[in-house]
N, C-alpha and C positions, 0 to 999 in steps of 0.2 A: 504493500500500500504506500507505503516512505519512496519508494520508487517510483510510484507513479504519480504521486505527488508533484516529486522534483523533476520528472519528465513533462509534467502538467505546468509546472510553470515557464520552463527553457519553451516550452513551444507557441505559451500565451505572449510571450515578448519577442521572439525571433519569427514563428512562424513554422518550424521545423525544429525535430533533435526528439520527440517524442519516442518512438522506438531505441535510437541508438543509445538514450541518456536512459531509460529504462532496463534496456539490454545491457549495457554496461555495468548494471548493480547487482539484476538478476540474475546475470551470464555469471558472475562468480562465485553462486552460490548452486545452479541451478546448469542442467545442460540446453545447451543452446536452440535445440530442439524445441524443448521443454519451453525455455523463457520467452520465445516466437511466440509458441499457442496462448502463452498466459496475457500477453498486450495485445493480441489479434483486435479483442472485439473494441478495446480504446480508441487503439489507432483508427480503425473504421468509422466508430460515430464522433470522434474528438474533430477529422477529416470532414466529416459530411456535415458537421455545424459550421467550420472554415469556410468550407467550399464554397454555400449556398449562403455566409452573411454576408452581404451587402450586393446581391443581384447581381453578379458580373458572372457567375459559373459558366452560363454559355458561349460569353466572348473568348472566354479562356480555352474553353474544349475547341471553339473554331479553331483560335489563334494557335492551340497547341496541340493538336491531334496528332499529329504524324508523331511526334518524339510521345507520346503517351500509347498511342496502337502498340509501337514497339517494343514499350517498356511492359505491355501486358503480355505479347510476346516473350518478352525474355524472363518475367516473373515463372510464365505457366516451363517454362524448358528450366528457370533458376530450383523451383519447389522440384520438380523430378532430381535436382544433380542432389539435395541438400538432401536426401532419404539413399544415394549413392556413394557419395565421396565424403572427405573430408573438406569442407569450405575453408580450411586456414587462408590455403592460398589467395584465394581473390579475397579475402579479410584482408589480407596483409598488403594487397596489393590497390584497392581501394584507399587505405590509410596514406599508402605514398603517394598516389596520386591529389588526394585532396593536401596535403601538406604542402606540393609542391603549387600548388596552385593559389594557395592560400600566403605561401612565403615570396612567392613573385607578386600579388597585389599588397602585401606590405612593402613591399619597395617601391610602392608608387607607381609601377609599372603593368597599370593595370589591363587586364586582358578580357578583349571584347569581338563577339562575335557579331559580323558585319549582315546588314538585310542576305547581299549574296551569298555569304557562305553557311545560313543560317540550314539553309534545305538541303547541305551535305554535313553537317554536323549532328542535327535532329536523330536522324532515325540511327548509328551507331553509339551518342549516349543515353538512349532512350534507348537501346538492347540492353546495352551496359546496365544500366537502370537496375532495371528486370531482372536481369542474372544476377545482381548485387543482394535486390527485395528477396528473391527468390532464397538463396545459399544462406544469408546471412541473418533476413529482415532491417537490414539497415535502408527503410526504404526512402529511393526518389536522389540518394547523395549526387551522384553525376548531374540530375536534372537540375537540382539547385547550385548546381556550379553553371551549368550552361545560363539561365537564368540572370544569374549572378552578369556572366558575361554579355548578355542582351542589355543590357544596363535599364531593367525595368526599376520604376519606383517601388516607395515599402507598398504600399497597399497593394497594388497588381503583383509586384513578385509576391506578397501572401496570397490572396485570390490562386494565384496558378499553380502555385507548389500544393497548396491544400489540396485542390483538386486530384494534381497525379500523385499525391499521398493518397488520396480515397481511391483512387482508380487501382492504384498498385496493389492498396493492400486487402481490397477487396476479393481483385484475384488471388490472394497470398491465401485470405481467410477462405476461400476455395478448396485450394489448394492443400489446406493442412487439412477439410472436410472429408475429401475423398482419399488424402491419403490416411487418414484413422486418428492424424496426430491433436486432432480438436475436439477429444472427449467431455464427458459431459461434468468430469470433474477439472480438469482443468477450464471447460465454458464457464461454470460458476466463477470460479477464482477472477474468469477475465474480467466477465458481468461485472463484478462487484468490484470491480475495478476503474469501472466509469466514474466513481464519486468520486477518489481522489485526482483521478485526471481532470476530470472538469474544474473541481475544486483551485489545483494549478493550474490551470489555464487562465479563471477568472482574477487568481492574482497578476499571472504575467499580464494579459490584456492591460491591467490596471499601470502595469508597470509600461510597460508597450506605448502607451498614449503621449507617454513625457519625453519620448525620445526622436531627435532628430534621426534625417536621413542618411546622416553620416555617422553617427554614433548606433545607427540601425545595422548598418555596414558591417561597423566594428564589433558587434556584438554577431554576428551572421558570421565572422571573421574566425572571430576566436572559439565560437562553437565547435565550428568544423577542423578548428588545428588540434582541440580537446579531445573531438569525437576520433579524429584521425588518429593521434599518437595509444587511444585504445585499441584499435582497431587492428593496429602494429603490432601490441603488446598481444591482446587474444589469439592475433596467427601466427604468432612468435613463440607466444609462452602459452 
């Protein structure tokens, strides 16, 4: 519950980090299997309140379909590898990529994907995505870098990430159905894990409102160099 909590608030002020800040408390107590099925039903309705507050969900599904098709693509091929293999690797590989991506816009040198190269970038990190959701439940991390680099503002990059957060892990919540791993004692656990997710969200929101676009940045910034160097440490260690 203390985990969802504190995942409930990182995502009420950034917009994201719900899963991976969850998964990171749980995952060390719990196997990673396991701690996937127990935030399933959060991430789902915590997403579908995002998605749909303040009316914009369909411009976003316009605007973002192809890299969200693909990423439910890569979710449904990610949920079959994650009951096959061992997921360390693309953990660990995940983690470097967003660190390096994260330590080059600390240098000012920030990186941005242009109108042209938008429709050859989409549908490969929007696989990426998918395979990520799928192996690991660290959903949507590559989309919120692409994102990142379209240089949307706070409220539409929240609007769009929410969205392929609900799209992703709806497929995820699928997926753990038909593979068995979403029984009806871990469903309870998740259930009733709505209250503290919410709970933290309505404080971040609170927190959320007082902060500029730039300080919104930086808090998006440091999530993902936090979220990453676990990410390192789980397919490492």
């Amino acid at each position: 519950m203390i985990a969802l909590l504190m995942a409930g608030v990182v995502k009420g002020i950034i917009g994201l980090g719900l899963p991976l800040t969850a998964l990171s408390i749980i995952g060390a107590v719990a196997d990673l299997r396991l701690a996937i099925a127990l935030i399933a039903i959060p991430i789902v309705a915590t997403n579908i309140y995002q998605a749909f507050c303040g009316g914009r969900a369909l411009e976003m599904l316009r605007r973002y379909w192809v890299i969200n098709l693909c990423s439910v693509v890569g979710t449904v091929i990610g949920a079959q590898i994650l009951f096959m293999v061992d997921p360390d690797i693309l953990t660990t590989t995940l983690g470097v990529v967003v660190i390096v991506y994260v330590a080059i816009n600390a240098t000012g040198f920030a990186i941005r994907v242009s109108d042209a190269a938008a429709p050859w970038a989409a549908p490969p990190l929007g696989l990426l995505s998918g395979l990520l959701t799928g192996t690991t439940g660290s959903v949507g991390i590559p989309i919120a870098l692409y994102l990142q680099a379209r240089g949307l503002d706070k409220e539409s990059f929240l609007r769009a990430i929410a969205l392929t957060f609900l799209i992703s892990a709806s497929m995820l919540v699928i997926a753990l159905l038909e593979k068995g791993a979403l029984g009806k004692e871990p469903a309870l656990v998740s259930a009733a894990s709505l209250i503290p997710a919410f709970a933290g969200m309505a404080i971040g929101q609170r927190l959320r409102s007082r902060l500029s676009e730039d300080l919104f940045r930086k808090f998006v910034f440091l999530f993902l160099m936090v979220a990453a160097a676990n990410l390192i440490r789980k397919g490492l260690f």
